[in-house]
PDB file of N, CA, C and O in Angstrom:
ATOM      1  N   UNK A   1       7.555   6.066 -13.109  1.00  0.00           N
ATOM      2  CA  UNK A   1       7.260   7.488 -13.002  1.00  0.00           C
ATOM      3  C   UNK A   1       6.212   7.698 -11.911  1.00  0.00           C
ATOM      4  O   UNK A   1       5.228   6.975 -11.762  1.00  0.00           O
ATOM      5  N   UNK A   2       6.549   8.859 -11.093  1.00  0.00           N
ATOM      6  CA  UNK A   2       5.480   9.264 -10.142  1.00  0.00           C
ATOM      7  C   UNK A   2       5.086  10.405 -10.646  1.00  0.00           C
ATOM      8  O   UNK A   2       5.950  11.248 -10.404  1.00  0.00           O
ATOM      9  N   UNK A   3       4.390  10.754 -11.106  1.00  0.00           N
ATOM     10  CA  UNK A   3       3.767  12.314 -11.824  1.00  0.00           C
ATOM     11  C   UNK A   3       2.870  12.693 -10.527  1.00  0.00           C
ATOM     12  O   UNK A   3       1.986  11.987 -10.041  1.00  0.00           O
ATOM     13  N   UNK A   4       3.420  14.338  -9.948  1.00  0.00           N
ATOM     14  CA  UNK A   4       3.228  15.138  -8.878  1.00  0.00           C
ATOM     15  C   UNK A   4       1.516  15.376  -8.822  1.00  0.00           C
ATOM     16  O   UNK A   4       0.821  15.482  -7.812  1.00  0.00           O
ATOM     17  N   UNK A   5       1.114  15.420 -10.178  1.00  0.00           N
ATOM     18  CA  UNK A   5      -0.530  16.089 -10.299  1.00  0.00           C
ATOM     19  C   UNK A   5      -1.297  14.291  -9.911  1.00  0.00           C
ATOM     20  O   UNK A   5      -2.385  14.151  -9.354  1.00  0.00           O
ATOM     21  N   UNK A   6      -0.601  13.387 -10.270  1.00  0.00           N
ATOM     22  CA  UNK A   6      -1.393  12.108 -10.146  1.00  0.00           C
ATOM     23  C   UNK A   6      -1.428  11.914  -8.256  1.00  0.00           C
ATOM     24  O   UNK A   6      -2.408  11.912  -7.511  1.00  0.00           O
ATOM     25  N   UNK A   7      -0.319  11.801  -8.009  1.00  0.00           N
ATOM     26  CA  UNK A   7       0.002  11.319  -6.417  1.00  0.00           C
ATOM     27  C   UNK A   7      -1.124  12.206  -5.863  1.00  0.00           C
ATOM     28  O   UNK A   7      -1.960  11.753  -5.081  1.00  0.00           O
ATOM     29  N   UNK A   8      -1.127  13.824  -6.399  1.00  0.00           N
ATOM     30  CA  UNK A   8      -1.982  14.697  -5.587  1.00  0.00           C
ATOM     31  C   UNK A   8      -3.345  14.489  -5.400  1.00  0.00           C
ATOM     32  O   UNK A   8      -3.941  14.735  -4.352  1.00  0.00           O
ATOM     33  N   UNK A   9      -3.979  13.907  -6.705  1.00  0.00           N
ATOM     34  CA  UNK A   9      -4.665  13.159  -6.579  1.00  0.00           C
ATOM     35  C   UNK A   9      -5.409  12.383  -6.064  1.00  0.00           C
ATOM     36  O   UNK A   9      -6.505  12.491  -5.514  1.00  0.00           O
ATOM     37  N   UNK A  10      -4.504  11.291  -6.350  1.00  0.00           N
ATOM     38  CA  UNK A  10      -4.786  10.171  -5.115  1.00  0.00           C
ATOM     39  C   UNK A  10      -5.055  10.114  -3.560  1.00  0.00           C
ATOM     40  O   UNK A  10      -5.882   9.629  -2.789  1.00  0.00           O
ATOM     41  N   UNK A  11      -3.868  10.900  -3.519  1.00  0.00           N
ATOM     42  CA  UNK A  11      -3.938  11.428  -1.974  1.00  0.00           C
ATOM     43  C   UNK A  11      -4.697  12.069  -1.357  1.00  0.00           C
ATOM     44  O   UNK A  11      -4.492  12.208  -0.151  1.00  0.00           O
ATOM     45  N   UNK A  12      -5.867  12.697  -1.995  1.00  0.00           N
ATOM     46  CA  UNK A  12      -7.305  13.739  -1.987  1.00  0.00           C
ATOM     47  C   UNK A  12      -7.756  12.137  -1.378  1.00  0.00           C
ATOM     48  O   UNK A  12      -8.026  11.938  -0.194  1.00  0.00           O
ATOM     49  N   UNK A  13      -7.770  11.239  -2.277  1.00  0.00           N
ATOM     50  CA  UNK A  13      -9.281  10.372  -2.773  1.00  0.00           C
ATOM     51  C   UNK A  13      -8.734   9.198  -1.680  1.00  0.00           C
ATOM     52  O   UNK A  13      -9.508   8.328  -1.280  1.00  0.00           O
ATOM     53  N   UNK A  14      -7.383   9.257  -1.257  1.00  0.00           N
ATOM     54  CA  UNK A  14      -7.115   8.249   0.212  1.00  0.00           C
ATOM     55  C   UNK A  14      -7.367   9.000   1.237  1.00  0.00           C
ATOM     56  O   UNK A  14      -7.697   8.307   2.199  1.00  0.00           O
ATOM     57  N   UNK A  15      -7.358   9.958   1.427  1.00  0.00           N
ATOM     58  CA  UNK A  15      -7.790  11.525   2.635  1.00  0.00           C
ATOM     59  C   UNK A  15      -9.049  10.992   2.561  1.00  0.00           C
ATOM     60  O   UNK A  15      -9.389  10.616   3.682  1.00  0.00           O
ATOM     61  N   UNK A  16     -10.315  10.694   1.312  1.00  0.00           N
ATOM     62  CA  UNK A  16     -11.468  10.984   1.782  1.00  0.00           C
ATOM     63  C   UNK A  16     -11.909   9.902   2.347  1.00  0.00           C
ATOM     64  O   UNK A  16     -12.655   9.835   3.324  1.00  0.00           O
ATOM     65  N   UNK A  17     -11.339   8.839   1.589  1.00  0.00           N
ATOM     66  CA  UNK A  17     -11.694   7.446   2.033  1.00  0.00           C
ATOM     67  C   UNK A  17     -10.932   7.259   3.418  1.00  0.00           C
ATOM     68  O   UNK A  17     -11.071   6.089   3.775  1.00  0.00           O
ATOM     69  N   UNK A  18     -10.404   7.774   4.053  1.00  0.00           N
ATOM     70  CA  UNK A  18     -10.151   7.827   5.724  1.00  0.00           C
ATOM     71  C   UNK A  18     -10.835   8.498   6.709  1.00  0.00           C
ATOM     72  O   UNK A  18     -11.205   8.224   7.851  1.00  0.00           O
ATOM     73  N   UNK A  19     -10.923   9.645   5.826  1.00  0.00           N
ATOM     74  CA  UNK A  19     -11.812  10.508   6.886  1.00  0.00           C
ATOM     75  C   UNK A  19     -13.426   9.850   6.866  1.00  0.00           C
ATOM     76  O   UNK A  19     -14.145  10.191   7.805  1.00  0.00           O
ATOM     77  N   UNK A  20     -14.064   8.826   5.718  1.00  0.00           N
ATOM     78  CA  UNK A  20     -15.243   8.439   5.725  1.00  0.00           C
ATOM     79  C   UNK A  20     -14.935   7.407   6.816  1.00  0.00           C
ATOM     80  O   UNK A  20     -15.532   7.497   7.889  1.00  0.00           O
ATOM     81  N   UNK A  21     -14.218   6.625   6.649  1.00  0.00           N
ATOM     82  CA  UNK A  21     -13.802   5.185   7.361  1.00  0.00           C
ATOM     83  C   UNK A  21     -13.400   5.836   8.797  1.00  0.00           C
ATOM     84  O   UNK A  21     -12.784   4.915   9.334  1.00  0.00           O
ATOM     85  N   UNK A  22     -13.412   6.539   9.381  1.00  0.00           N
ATOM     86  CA  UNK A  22     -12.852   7.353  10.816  1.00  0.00           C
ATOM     87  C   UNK A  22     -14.526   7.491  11.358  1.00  0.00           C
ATOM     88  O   UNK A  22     -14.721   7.934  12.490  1.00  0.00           O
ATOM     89  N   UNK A  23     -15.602   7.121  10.561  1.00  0.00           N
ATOM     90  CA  UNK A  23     -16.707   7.718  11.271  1.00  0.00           C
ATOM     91  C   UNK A  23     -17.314   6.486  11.741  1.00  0.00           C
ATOM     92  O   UNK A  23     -18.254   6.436  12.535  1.00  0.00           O
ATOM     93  N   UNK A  24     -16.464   5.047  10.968  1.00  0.00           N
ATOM     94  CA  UNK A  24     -17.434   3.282  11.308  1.00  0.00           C
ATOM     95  C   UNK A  24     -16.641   3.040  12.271  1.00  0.00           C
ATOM     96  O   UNK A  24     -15.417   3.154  12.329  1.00  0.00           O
ATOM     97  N   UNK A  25     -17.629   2.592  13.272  1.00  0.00           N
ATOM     98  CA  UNK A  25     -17.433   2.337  14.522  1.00  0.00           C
ATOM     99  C   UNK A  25     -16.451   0.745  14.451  1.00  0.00           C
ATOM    100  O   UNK A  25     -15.609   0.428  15.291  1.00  0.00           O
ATOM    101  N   UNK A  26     -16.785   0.041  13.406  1.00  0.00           N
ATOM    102  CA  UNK A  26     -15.714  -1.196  13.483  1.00  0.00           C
ATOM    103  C   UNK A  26     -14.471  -0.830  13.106  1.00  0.00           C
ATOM    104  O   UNK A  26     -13.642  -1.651  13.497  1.00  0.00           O
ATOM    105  N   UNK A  27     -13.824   0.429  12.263  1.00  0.00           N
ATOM    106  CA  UNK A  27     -12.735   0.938  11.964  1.00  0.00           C
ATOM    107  C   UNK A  27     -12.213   1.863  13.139  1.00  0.00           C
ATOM    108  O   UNK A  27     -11.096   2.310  12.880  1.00  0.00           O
ATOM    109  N   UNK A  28     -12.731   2.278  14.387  1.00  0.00           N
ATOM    110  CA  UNK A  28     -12.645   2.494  15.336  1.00  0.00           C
ATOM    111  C   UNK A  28     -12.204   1.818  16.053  1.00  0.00           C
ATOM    112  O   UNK A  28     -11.000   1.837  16.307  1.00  0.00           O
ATOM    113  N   UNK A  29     -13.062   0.995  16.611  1.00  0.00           N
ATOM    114  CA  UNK A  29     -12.875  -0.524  17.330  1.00  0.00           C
ATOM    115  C   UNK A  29     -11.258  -0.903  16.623  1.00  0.00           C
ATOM    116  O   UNK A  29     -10.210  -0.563  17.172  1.00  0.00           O
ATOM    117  N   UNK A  30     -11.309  -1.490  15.613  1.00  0.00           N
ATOM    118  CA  UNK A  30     -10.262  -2.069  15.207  1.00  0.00           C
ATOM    119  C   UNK A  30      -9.087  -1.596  15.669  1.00  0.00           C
ATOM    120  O   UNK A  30      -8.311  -2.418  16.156  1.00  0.00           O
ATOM    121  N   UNK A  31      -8.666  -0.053  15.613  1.00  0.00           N
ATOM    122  CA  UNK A  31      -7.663   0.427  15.769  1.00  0.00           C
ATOM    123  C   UNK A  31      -7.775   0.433  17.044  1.00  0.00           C
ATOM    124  O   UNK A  31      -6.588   0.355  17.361  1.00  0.00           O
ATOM    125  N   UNK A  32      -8.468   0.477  18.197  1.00  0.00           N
ATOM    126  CA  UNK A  32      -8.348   0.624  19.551  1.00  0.00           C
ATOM    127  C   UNK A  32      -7.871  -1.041  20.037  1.00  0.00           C
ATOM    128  O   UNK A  32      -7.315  -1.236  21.118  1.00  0.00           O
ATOM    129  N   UNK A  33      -8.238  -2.351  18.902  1.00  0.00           N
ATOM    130  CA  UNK A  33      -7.471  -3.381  19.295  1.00  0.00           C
ATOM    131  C   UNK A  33      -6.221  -3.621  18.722  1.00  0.00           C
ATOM    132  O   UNK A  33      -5.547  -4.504  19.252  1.00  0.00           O
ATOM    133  N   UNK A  34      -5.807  -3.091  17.856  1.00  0.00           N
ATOM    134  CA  UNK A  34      -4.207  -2.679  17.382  1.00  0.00           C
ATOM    135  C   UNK A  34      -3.537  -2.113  18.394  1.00  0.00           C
ATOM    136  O   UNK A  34      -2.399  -2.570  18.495  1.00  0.00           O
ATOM    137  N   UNK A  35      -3.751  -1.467  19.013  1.00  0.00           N
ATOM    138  CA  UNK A  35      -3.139  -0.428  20.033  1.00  0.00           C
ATOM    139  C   UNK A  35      -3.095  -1.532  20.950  1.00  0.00           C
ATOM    140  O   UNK A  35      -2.060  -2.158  21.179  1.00  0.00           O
ATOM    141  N   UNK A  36      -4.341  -1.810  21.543  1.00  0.00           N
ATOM    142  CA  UNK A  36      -3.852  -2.568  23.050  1.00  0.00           C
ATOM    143  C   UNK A  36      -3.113  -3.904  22.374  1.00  0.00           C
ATOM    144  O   UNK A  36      -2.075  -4.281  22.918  1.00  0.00           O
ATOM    145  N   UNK A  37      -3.528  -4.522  21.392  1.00  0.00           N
ATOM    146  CA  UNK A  37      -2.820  -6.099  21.027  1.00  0.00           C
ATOM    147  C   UNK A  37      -1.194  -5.599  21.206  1.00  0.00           C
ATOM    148  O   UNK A  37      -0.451  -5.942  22.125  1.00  0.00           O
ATOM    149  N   UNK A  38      -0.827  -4.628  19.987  1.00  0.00           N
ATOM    150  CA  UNK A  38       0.022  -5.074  19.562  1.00  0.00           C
ATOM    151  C   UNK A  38       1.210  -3.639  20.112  1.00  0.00           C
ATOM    152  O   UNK A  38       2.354  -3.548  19.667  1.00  0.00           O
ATOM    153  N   UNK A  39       0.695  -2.795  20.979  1.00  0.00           N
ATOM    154  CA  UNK A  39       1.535  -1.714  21.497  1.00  0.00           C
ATOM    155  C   UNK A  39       1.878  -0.642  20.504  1.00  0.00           C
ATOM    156  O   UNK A  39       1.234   0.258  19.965  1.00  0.00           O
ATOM    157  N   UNK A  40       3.438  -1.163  20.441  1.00  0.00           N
ATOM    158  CA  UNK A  40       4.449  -0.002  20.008  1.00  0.00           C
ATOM    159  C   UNK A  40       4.901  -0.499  18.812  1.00  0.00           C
ATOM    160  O   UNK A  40       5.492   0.174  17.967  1.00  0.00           O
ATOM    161  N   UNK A  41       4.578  -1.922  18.704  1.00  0.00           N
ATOM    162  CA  UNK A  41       5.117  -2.588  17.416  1.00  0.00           C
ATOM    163  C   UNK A  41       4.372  -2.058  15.980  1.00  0.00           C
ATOM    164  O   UNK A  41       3.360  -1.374  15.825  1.00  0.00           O
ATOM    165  N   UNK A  42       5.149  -2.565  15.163  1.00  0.00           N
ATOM    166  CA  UNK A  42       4.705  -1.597  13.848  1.00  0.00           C
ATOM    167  C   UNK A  42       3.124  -2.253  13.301  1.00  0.00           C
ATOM    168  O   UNK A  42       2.355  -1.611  12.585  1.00  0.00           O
ATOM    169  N   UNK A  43       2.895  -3.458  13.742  1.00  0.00           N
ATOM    170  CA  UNK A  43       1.377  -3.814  13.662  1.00  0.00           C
ATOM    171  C   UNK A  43       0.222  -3.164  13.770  1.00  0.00           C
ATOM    172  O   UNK A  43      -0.848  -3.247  13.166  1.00  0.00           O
ATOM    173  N   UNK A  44       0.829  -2.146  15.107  1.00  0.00           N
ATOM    174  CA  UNK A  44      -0.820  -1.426  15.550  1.00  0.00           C
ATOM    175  C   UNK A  44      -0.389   0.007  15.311  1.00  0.00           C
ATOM    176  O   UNK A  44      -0.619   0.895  16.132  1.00  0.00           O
ATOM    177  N   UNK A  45       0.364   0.248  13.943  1.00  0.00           N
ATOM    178  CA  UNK A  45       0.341   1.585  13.277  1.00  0.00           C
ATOM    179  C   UNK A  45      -0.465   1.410  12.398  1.00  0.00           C
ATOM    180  O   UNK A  45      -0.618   0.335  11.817  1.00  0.00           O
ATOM    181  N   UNK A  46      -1.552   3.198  12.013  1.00  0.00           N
ATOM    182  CA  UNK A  46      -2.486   3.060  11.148  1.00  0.00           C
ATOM    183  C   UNK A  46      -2.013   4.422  10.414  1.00  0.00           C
ATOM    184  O   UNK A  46      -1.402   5.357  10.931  1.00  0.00           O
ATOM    185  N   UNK A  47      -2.531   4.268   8.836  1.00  0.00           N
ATOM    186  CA  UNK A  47      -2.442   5.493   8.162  1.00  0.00           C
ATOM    187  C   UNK A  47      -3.333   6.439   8.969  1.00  0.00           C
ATOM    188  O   UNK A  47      -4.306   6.255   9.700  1.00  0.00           O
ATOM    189  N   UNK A  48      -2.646   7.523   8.571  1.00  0.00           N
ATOM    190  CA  UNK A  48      -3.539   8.906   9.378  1.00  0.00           C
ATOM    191  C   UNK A  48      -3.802  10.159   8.253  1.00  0.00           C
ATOM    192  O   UNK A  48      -3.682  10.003   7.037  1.00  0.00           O
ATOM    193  N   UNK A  49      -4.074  11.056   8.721  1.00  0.00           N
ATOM    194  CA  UNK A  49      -4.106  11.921   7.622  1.00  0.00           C
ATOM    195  C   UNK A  49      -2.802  13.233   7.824  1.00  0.00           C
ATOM    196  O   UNK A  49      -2.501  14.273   7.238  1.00  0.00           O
ATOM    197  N   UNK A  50      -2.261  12.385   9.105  1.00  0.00           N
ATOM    198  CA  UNK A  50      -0.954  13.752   9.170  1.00  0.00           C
ATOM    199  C   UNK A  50       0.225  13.028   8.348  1.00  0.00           C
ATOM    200  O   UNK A  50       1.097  13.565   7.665  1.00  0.00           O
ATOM    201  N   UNK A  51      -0.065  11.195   8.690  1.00  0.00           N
ATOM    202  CA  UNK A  51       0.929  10.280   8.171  1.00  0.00           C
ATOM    203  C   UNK A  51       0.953  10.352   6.781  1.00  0.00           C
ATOM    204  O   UNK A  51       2.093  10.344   6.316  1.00  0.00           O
ATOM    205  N   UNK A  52       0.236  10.406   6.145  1.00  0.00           N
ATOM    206  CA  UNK A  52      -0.391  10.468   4.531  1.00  0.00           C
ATOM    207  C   UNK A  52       0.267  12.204   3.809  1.00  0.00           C
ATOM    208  O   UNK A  52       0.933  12.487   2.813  1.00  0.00           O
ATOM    209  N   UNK A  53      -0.203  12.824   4.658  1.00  0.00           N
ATOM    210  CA  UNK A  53       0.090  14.271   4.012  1.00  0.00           C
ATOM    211  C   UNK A  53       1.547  14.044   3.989  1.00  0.00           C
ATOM    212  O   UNK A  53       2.047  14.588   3.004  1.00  0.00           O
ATOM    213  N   UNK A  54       2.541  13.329   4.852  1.00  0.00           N
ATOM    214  CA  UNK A  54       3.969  14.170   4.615  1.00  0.00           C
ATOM    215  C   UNK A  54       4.404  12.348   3.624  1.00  0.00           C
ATOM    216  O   UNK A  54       5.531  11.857   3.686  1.00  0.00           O
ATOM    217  N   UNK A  55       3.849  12.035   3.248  1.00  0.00           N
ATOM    218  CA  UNK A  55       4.230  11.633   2.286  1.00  0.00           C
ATOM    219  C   UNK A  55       4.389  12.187   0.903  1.00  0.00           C
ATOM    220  O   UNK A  55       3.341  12.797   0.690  1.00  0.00           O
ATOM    221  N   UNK A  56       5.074  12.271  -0.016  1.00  0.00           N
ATOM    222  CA  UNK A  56       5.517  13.414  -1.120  1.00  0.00           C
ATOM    223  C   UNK A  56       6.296  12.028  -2.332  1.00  0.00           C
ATOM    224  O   UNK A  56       6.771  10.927  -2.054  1.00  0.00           O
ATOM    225  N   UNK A  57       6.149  12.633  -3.478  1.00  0.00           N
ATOM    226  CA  UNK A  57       6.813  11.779  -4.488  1.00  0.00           C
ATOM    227  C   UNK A  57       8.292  11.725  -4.150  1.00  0.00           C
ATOM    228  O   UNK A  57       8.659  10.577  -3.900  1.00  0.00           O
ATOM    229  N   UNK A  58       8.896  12.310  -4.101  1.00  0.00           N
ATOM    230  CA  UNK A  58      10.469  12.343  -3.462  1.00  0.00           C
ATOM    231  C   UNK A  58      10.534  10.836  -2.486  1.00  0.00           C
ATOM    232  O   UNK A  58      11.191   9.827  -2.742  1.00  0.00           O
ATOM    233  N   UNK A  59       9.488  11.121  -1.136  1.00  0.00           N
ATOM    234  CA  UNK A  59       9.471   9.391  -0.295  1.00  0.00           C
ATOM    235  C   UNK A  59       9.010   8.236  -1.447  1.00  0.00           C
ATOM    236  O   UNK A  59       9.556   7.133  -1.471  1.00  0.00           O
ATOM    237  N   UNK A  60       8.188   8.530  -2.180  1.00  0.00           N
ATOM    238  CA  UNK A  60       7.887   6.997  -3.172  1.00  0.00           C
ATOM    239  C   UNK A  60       9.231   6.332  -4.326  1.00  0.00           C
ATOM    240  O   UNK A  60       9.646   5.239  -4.713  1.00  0.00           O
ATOM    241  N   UNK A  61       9.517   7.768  -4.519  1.00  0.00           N
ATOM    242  CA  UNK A  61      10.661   7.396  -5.685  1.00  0.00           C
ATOM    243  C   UNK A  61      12.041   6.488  -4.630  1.00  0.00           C
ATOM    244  O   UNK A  61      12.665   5.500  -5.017  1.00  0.00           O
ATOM    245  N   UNK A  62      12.204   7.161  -3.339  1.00  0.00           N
ATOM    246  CA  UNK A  62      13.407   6.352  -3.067  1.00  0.00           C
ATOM    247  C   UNK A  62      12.990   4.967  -2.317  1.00  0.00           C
ATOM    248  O   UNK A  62      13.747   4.029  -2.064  1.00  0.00           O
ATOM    249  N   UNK A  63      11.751   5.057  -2.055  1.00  0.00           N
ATOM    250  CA  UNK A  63      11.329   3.500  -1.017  1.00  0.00           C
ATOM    251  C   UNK A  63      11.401   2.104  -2.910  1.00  0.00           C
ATOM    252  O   UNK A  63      11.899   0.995  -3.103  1.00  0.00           O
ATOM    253  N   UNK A  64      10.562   3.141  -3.841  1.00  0.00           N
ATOM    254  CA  UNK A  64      10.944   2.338  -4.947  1.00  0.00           C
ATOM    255  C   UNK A  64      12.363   1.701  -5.123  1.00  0.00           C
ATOM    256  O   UNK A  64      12.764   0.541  -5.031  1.00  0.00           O
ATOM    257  N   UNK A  65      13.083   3.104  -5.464  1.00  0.00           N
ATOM    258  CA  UNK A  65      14.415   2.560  -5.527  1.00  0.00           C
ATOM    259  C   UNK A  65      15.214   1.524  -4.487  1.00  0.00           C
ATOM    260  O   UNK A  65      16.067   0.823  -5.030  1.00  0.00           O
ATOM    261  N   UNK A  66      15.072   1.396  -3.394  1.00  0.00           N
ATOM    262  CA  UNK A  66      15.283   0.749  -2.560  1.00  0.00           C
ATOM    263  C   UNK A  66      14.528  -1.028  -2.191  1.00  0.00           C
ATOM    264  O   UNK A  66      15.015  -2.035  -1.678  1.00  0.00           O
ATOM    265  N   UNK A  67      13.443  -0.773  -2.639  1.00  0.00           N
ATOM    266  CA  UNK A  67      12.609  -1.925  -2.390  1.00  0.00           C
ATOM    267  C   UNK A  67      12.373  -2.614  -3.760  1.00  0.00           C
ATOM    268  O   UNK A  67      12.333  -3.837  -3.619  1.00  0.00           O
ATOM    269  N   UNK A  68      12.260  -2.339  -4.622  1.00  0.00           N
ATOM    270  CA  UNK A  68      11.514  -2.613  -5.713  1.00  0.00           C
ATOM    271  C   UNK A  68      12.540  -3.175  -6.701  1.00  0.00           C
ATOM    272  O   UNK A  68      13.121  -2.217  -7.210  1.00  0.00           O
ATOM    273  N   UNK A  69      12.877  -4.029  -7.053  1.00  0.00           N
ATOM    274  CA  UNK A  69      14.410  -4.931  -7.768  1.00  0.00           C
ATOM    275  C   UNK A  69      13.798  -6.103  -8.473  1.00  0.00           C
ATOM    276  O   UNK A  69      13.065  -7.031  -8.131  1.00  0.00           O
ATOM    277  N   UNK A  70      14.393  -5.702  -9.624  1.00  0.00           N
ATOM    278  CA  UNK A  70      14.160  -7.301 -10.482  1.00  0.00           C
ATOM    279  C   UNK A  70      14.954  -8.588 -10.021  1.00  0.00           C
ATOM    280  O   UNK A  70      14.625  -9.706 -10.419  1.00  0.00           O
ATOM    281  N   UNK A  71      16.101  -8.359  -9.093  1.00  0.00           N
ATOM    282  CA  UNK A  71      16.104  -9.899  -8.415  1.00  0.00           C
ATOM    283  C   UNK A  71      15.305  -9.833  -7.122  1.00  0.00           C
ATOM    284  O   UNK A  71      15.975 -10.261  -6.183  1.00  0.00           O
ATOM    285  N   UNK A  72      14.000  -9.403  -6.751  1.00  0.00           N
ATOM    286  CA  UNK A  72      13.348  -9.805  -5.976  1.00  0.00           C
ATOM    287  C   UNK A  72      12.017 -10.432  -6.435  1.00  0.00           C
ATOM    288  O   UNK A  72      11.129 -10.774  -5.654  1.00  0.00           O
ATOM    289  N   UNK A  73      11.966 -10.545  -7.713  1.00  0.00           N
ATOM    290  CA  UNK A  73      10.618 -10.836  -8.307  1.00  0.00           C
ATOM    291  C   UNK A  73      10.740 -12.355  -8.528  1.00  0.00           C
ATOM    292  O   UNK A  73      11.600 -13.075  -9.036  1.00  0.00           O
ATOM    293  N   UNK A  74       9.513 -12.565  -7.934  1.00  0.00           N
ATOM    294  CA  UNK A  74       9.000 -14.256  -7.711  1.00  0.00           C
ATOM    295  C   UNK A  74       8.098 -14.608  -8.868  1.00  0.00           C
ATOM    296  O   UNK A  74       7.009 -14.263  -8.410  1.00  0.00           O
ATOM    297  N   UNK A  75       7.936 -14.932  -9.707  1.00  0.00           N
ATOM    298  CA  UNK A  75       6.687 -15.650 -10.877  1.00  0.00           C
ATOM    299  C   UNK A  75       6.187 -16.914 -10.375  1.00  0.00           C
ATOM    300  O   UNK A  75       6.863 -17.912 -10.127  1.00  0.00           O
ATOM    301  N   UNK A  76       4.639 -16.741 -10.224  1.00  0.00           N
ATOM    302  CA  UNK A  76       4.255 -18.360  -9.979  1.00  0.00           C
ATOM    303  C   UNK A  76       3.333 -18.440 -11.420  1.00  0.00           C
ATOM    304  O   UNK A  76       3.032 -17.387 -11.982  1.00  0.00           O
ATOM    305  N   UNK A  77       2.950 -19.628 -11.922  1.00  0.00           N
ATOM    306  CA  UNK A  77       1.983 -20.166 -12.677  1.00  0.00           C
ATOM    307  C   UNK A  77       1.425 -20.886 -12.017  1.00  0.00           C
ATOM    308  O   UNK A  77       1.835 -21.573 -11.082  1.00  0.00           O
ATOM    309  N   UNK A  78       0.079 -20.752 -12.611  1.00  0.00           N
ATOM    310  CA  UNK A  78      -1.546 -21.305 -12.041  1.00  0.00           C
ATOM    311  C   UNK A  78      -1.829 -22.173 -13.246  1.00  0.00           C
ATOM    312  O   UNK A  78      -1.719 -21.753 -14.398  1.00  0.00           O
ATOM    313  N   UNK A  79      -2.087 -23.037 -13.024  1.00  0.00           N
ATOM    314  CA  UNK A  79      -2.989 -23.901 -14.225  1.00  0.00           C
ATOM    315  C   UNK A  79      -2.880 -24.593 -14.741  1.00  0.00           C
ATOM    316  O   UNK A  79      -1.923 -25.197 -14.258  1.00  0.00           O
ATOM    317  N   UNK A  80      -3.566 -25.613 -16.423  1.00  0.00           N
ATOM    318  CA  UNK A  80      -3.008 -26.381 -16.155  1.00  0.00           C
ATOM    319  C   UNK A  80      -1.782 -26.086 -17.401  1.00  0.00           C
ATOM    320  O   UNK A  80      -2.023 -26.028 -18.607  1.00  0.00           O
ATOM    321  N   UNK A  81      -0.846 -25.972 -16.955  1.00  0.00           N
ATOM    322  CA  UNK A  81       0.716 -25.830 -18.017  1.00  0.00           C
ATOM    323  C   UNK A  81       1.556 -27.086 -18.079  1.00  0.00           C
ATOM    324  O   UNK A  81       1.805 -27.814 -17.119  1.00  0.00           O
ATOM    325  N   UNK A  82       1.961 -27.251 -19.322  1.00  0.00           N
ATOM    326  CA  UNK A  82       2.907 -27.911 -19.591  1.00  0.00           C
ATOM    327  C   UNK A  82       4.246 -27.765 -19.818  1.00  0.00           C
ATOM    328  O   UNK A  82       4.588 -26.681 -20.290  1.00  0.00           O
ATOM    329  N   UNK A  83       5.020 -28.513 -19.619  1.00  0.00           N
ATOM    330  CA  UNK A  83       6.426 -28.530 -20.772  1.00  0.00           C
ATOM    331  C   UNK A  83       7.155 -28.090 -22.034  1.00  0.00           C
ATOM    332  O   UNK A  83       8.302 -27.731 -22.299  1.00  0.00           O
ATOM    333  N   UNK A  84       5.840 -28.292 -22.808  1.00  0.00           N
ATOM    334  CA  UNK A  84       6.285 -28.027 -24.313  1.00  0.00           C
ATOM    335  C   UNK A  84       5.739 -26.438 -24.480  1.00  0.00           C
ATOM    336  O   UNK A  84       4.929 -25.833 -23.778  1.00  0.00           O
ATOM    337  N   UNK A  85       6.355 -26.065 -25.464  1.00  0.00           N
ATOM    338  CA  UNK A  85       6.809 -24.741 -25.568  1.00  0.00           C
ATOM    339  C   UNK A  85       6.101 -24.482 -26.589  1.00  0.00           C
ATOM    340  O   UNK A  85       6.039 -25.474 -27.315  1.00  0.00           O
ATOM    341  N   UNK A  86       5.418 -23.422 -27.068  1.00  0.00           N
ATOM    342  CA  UNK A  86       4.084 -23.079 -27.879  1.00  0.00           C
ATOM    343  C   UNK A  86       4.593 -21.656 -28.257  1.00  0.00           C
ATOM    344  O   UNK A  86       5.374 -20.922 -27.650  1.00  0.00           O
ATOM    345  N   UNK A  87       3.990 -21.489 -29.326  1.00  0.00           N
ATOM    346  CA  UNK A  87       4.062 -19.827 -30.029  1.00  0.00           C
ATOM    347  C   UNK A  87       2.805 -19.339 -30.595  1.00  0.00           C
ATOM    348  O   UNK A  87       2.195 -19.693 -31.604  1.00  0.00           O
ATOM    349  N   UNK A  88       2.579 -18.518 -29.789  1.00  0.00           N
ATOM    350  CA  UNK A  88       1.353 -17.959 -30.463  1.00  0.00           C
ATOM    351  C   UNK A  88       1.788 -16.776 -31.563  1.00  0.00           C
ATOM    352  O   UNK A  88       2.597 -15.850 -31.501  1.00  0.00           O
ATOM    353  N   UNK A  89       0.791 -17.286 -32.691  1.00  0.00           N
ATOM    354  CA  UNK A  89       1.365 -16.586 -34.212  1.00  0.00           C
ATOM    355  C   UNK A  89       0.205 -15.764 -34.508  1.00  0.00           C
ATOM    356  O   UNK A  89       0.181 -15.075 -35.527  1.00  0.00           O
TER     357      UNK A  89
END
């Protein structure tokens, strides 16, 4: 579920946190070496706040539908695990 009042939300509180981050001179810098490194390629694209606004729940629901698949899901385990098979009661 994408609920319209949540995304709206969010999207306030990623607006502010860009427009704060637009004033540090290393988030500046950075994007001016994206640009010359990497051109036209999709590397030295940055969120913006025109890029952000025309995003809408309608674009999340179908990039979901499209991207997001239970045969793409990878599981790793960390630690130390065994073989034998346990039930927690």
């Amino acid at each position: 579920a994408f609920p319209q009042a949540i995304w709206l939300r969010e999207r306030e509180r990623l607006l502010a946190s860009l427009r704060e981050a637009n004033t540090r001179p290393a988030t500046i810098a950075g994007r001016a070496f994206a640009s010359a490194v990497y051109g036209t390629h999709p590397y030295a694209y940055d969120m913006t706040e025109q890029t952000l606004a025309r995003i809408d729940v309608a674009d999340m629901q179908a990039m979901y539908r499209r991207w997001i698949q239970p045969c793409r899901a990878t599981v790793s385990v960390v630690g130390a695990v065994s073989r034998g098979v346990r039930r927690m009661e």
